[in-house]
Structure formats: C-alpha cells, structure tokens
N, CA, C and O atoms as a MOPAC input file, in Angstrom:
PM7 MOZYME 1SCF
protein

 N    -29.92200 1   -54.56600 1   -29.49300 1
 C    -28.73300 1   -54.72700 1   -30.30500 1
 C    -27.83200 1   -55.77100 1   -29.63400 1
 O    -27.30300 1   -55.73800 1   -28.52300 1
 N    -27.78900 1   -56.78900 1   -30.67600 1
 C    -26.93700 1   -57.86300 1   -30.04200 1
 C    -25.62800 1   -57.37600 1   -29.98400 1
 O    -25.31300 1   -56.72000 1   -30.97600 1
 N    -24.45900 1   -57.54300 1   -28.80700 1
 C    -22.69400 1   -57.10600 1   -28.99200 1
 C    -22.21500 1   -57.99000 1   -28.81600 1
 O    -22.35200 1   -58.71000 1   -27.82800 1
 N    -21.42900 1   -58.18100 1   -29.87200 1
 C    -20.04900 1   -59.71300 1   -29.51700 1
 C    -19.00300 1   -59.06600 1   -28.34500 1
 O    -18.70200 1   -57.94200 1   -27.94400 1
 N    -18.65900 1   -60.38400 1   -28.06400 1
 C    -17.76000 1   -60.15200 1   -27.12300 1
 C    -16.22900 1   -59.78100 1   -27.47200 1
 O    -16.02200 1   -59.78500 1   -28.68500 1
 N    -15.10600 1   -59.45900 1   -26.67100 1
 C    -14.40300 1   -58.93000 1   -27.08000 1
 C    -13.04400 1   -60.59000 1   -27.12600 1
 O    -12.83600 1   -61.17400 1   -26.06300 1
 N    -12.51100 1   -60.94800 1   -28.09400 1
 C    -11.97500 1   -61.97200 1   -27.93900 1
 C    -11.36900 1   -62.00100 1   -26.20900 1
 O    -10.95600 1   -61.13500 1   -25.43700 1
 N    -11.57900 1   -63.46800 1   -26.13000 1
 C    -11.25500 1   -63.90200 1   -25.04000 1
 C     -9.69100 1   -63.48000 1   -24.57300 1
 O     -9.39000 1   -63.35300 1   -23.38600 1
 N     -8.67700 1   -63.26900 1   -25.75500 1
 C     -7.04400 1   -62.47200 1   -25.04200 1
 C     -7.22200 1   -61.08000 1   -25.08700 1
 O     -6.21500 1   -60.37100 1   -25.08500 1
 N     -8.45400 1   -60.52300 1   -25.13100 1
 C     -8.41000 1   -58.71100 1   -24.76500 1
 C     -9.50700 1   -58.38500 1   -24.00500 1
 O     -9.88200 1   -57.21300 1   -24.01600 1
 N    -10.41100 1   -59.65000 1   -22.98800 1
 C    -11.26300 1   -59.35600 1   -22.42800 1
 C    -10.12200 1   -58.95000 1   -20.91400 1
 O     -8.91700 1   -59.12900 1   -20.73800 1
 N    -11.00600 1   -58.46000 1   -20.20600 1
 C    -10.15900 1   -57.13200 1   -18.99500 1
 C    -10.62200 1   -58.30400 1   -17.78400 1
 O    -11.80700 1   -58.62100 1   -17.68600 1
 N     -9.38200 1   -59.01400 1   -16.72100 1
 C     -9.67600 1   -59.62500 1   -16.27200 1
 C     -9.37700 1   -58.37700 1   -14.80600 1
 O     -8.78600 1   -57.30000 1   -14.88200 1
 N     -9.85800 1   -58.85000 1   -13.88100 1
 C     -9.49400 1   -57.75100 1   -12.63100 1
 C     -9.05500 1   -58.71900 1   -11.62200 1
 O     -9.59500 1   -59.78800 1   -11.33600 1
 N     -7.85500 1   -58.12100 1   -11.05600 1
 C     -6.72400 1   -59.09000 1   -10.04500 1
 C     -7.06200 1   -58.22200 1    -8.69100 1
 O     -6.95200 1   -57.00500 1    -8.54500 1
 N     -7.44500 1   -59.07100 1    -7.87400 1
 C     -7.14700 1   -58.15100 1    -6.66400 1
 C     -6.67700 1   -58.32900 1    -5.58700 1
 O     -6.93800 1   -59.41300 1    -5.06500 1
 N     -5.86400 1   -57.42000 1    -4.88000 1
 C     -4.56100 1   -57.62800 1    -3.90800 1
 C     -4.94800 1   -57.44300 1    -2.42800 1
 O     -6.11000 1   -57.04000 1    -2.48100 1
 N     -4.64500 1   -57.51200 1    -1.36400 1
 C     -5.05800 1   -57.01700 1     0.01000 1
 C     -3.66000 1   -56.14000 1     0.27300 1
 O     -2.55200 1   -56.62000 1     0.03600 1
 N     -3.88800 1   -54.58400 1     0.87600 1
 C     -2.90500 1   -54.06400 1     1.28400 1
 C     -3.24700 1   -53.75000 1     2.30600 1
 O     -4.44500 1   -53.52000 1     2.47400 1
 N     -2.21300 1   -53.60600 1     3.51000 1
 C     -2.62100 1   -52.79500 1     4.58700 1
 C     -2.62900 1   -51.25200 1     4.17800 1
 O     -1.96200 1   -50.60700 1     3.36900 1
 N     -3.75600 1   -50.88900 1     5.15200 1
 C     -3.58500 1   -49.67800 1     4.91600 1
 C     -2.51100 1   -48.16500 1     4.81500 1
 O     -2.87600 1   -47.27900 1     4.04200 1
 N     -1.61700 1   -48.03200 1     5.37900 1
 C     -0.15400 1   -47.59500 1     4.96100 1
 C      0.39800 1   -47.85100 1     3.79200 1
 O      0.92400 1   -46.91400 1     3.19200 1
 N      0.39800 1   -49.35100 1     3.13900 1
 C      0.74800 1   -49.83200 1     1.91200 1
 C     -0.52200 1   -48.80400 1     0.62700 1
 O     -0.17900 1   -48.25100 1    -0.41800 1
 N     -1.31500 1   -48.84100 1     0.96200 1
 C     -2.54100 1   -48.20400 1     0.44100 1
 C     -2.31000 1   -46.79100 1     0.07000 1
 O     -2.22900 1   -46.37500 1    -1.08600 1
 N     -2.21100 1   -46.07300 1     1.17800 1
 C     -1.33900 1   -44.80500 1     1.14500 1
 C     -0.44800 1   -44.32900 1     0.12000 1
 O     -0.65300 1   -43.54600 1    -0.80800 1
 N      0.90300 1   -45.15500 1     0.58400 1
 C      2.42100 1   -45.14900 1     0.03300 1
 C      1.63500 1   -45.67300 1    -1.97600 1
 O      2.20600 1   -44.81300 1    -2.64700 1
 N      1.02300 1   -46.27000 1    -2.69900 1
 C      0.60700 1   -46.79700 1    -3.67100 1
 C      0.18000 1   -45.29500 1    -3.80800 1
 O      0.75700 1   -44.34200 1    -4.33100 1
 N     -0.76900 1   -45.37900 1    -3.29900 1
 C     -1.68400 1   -43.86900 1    -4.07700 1
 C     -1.31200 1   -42.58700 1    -3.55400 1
 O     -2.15600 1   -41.69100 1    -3.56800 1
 N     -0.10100 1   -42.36100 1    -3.06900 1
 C      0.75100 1   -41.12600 1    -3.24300 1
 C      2.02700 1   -41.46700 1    -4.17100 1
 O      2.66300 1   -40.43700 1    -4.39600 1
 N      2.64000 1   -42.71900 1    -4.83200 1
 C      3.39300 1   -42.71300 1    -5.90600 1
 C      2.19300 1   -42.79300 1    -7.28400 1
 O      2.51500 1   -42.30500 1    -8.36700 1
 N      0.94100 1   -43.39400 1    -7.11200 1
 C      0.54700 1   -43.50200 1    -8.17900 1
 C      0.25000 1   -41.79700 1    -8.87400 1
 O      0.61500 1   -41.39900 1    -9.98000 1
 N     -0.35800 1   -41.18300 1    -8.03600 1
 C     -0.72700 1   -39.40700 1    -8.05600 1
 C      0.85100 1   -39.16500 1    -8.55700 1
 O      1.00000 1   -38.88700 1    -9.74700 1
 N      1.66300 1   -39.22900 1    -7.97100 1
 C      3.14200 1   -38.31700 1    -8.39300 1
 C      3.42200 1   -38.86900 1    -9.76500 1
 O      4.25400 1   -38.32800 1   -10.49400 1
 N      2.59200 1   -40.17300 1   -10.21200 1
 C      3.27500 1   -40.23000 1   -11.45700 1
 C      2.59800 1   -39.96400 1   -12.58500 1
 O      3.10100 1   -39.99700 1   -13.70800 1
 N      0.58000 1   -39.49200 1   -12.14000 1
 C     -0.07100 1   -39.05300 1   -12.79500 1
 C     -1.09900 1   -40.15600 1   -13.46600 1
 O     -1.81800 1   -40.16600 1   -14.46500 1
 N     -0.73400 1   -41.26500 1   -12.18600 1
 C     -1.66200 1   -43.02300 1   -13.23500 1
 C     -2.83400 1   -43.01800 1   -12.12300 1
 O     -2.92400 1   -42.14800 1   -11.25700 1
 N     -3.60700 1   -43.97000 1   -12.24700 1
 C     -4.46400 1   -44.63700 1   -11.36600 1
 C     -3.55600 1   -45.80500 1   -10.65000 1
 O     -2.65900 1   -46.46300 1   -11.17500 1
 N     -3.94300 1   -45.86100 1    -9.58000 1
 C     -3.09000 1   -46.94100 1    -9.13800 1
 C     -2.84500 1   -48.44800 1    -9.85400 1
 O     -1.94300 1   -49.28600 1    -9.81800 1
 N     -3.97800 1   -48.34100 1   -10.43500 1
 C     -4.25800 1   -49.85600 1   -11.21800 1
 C     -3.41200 1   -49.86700 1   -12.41200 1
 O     -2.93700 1   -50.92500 1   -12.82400 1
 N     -3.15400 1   -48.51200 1   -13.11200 1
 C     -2.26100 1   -48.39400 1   -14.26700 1
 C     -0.89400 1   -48.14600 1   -13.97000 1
 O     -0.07200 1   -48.37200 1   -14.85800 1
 N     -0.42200 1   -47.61200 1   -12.59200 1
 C      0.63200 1   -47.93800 1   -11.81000 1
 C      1.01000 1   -48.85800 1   -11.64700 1
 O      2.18300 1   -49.08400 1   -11.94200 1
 N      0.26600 1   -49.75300 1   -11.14200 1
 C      1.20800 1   -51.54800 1   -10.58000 1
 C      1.16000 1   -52.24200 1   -12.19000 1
 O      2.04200 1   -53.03900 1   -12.50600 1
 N      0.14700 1   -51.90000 1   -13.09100 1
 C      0.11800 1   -52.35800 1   -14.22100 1
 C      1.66000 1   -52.00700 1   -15.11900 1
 O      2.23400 1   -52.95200 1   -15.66100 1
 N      2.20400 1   -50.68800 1   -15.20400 1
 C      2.93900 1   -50.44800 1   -15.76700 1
 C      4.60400 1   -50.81300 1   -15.23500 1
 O      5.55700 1   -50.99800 1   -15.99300 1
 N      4.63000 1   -50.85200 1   -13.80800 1
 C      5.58300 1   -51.51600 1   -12.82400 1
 C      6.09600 1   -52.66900 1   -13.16000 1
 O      7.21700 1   -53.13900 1   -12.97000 1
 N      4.82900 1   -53.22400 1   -13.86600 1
 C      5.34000 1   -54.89200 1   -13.91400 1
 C      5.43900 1   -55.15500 1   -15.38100 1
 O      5.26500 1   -56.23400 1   -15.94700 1
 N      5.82700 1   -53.69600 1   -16.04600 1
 C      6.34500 1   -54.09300 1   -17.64100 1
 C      5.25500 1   -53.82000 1   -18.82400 1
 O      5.52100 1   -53.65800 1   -20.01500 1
 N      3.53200 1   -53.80400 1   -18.01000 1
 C      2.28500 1   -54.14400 1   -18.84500 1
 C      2.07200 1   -52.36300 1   -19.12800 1
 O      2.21400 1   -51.52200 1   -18.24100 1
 N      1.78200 1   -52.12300 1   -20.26900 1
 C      0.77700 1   -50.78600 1   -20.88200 1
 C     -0.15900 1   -50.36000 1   -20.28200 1
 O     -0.94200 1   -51.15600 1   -19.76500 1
 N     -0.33600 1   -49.08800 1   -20.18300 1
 C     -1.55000 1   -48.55800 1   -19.28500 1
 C     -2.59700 1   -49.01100 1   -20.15200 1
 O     -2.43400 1   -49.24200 1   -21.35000 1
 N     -3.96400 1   -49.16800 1   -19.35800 1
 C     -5.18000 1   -48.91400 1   -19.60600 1
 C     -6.17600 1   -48.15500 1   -19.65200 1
 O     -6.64800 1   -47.79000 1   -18.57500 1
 N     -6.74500 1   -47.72700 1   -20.81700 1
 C     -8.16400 1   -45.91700 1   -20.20800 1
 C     -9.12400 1   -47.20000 1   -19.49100 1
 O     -8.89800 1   -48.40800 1   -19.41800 1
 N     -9.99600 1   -46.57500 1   -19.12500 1
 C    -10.77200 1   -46.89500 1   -18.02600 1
 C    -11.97500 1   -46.65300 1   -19.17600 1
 O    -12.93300 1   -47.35800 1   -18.85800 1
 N    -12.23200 1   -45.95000 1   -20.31500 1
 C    -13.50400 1   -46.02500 1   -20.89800 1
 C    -13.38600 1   -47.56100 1   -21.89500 1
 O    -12.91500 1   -48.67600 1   -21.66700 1
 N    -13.92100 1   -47.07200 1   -22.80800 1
 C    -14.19800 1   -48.50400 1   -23.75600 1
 C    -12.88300 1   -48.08100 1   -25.15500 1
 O    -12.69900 1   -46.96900 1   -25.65000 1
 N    -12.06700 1   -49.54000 1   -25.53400 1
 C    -10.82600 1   -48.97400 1   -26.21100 1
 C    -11.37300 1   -48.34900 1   -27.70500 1
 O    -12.46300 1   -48.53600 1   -28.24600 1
 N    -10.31000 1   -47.60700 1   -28.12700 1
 C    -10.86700 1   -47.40000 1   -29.58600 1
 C    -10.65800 1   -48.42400 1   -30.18100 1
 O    -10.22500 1   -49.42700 1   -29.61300 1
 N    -10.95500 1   -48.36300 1   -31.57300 1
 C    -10.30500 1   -49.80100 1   -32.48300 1
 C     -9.03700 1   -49.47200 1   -32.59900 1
 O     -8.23300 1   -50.35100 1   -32.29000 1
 N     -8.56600 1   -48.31400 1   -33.00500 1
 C     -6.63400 1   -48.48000 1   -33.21100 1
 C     -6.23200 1   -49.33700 1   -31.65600 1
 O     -5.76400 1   -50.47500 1   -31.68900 1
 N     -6.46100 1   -48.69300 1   -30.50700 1
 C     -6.50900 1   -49.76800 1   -29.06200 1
 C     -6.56700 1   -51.16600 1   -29.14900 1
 O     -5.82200 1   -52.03400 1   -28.69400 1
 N     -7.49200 1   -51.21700 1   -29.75200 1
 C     -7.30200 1   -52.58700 1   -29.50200 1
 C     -7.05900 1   -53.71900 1   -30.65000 1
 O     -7.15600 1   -54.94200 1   -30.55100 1
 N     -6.56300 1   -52.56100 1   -32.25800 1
 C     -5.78100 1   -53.76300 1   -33.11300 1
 C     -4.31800 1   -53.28100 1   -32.17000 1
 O     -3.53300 1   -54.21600 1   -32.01200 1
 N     -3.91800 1   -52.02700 1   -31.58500 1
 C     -2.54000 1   -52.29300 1   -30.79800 1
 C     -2.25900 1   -53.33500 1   -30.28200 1
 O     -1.22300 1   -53.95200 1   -30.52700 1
 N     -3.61400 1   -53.89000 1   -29.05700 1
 C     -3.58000 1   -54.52800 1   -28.01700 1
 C     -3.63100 1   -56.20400 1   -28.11800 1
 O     -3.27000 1   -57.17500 1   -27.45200 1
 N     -4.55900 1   -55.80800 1   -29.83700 1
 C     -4.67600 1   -57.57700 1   -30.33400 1
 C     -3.11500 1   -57.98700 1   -30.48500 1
 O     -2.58700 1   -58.91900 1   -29.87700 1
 N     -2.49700 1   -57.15700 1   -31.36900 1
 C     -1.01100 1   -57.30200 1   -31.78400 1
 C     -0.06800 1   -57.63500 1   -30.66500 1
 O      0.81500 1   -58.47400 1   -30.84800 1
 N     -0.24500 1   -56.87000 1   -29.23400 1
 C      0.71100 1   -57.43300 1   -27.97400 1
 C     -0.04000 1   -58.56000 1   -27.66500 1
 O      0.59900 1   -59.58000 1   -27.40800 1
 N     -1.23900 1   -58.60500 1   -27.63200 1
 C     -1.58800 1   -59.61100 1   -26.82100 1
 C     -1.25800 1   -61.04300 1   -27.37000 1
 O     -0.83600 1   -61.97400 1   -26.68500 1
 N     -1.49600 1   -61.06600 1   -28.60200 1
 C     -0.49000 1   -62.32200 1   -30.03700 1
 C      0.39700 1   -62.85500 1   -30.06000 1
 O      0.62800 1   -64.05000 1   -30.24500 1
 N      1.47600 1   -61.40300 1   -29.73300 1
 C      3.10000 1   -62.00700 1   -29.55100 1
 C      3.13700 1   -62.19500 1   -27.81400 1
 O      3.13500 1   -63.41800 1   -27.67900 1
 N      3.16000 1   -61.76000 1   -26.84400 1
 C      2.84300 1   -62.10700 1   -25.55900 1
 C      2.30100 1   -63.59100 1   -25.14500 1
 O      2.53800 1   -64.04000 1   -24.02400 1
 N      1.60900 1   -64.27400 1   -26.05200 1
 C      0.57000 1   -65.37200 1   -26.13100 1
 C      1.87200 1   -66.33600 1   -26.08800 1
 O      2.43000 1   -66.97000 1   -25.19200 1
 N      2.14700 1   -66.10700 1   -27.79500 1
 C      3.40800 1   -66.99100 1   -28.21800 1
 C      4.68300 1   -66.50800 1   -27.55200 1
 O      5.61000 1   -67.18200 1   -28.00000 1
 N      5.02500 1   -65.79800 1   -26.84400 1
 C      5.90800 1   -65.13800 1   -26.29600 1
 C      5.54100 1   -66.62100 1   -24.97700 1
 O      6.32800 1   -67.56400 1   -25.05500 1
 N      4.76900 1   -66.69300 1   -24.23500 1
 C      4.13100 1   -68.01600 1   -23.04800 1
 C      4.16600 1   -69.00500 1   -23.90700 1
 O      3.58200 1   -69.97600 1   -23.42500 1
 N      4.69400 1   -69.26900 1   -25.24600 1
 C      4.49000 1   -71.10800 1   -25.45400 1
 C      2.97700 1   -71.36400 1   -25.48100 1
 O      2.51900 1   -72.49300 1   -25.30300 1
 N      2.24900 1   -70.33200 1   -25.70100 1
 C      0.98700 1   -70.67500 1   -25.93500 1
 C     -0.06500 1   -70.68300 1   -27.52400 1
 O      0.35900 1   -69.66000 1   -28.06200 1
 N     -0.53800 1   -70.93800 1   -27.94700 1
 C     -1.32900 1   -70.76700 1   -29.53000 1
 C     -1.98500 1   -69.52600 1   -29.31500 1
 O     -2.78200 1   -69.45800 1   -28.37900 1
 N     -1.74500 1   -68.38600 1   -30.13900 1
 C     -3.15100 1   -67.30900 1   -29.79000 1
 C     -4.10000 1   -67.78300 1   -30.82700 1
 O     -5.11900 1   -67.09700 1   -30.75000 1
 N     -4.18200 1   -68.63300 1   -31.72400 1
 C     -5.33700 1   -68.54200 1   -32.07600 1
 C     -6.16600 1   -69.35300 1   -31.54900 1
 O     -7.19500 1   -69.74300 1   -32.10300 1
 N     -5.77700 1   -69.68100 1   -30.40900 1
 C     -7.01500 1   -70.48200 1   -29.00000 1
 C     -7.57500 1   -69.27800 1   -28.23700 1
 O     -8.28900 1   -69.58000 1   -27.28100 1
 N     -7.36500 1   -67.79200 1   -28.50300 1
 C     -7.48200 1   -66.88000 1   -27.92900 1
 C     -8.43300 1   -65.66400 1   -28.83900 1
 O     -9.24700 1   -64.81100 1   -28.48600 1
 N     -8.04300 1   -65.95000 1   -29.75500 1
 C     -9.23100 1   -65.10900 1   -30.77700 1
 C     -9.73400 1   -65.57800 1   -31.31100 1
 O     -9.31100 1   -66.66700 1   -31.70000 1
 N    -11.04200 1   -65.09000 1   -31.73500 1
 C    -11.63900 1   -66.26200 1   -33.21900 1
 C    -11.27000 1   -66.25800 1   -34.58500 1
 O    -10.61400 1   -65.25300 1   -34.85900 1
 N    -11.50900 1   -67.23500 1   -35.81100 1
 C    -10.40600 1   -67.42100 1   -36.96900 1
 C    -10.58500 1   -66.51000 1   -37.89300 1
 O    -10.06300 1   -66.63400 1   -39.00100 1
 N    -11.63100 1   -65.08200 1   -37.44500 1
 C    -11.98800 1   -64.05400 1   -38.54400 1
 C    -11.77600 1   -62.60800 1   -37.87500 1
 O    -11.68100 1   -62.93500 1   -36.69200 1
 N    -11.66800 1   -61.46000 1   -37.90100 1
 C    -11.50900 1   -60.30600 1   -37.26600 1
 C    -13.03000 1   -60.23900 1   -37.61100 1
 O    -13.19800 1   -59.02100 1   -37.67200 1
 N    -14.32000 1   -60.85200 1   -37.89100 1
 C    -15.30700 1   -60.40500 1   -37.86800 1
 C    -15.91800 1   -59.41200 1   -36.30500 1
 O    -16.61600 1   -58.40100 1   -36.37800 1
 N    -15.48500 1   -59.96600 1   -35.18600 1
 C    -15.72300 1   -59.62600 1   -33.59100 1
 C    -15.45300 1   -57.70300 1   -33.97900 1
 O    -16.03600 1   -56.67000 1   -33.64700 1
 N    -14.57000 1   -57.94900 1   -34.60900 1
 C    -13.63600 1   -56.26700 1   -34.98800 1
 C    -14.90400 1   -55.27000 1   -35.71100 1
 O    -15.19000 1   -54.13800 1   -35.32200 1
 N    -15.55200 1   -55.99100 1   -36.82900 1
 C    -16.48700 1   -55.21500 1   -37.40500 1
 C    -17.57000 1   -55.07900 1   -36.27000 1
 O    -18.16000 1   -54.01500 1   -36.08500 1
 N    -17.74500 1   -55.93300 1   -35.70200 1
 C    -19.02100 1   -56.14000 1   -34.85000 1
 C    -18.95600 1   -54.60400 1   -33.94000 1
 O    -19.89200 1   -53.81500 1   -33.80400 1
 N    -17.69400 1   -54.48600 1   -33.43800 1
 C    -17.25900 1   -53.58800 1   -32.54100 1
 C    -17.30800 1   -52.29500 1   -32.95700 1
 O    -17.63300 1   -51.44500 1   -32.12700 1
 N    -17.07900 1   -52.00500 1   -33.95200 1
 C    -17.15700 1   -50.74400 1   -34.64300 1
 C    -18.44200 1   -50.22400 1   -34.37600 1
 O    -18.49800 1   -49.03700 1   -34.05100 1
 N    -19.53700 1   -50.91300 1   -34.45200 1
 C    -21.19500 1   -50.59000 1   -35.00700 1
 C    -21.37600 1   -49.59100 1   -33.49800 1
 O    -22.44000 1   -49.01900 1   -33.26000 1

C-alpha cells in the first residue's frame, strides 16, 4: 500500500538540545508536575500546542493544517508552498 506523505507544513521535524545533566532533571521533574512529556513541555512553553506521540486523527490535523496556514502567513511566508493545491493527501490519509 502506497502512503502519501503528510504535507510538508505538518510533517514532525525533531529539534534537539544538549542539557547538562541537572538541567535534565529540573525539565523532567517540571515536565511530570505538569503531566506533559518533556517534549510537549518545552513545546507548549514556547506558545506551540501539545503533540500525541501516536499518528494524528484527521480532526488533528485539519486543526493543525488550519494553525499551521495562519502561522505560515503569520512569518510573511506563502502556505501554499507548504501544502499541495488539493486536500487530496487528506483522503489518502484516511484509507
């Protein structure tokens, strides 16, 4: 079964930081007290929506198409350099 990809502004890019270990700690005893993964912790810190960790539903990710759109043009940028010119990718995803 062939799968399209997920447009290029809702594919999941992964950033990664060096902490010392203490910093490591102090992260994943606020992330636990607040009930996130640490990754959905520094994610939400800096203004951005948590993420599940499985695969999104479709309501997820027409939410996520919709921030990710105005966010785009929100940067002075075109989103439709960021999705393709049909929600066909959307049906694809469903299957």
């Amino acid at each position: 079964m062939l799968r399209m990809p997920l447009p290029l502004a809702l594919a999941r890019r992964t950033i990664s930081i060096q902490v010392r270990e203490d910093e490591f700690l102090q992260l994943r005893k606020e992330s636990r007290a607040a009930g996130m993964s640490i990754a959905n912790y520094l994610r939400t810190g800096r203004g951005l929506p948590e993420n599940s960790a499985g695969k999104p539903t479709i309501e997820q990710l027409e939410r996520e198409s919709d921030e990710a759109w105005n966010r785009l043009k929100d940067l002075g940028l075109n989103p439709e350099k960021y999705f393709p010119p049909d929600d066909e990718w959307m049906d694809e995803y469903r299957r």
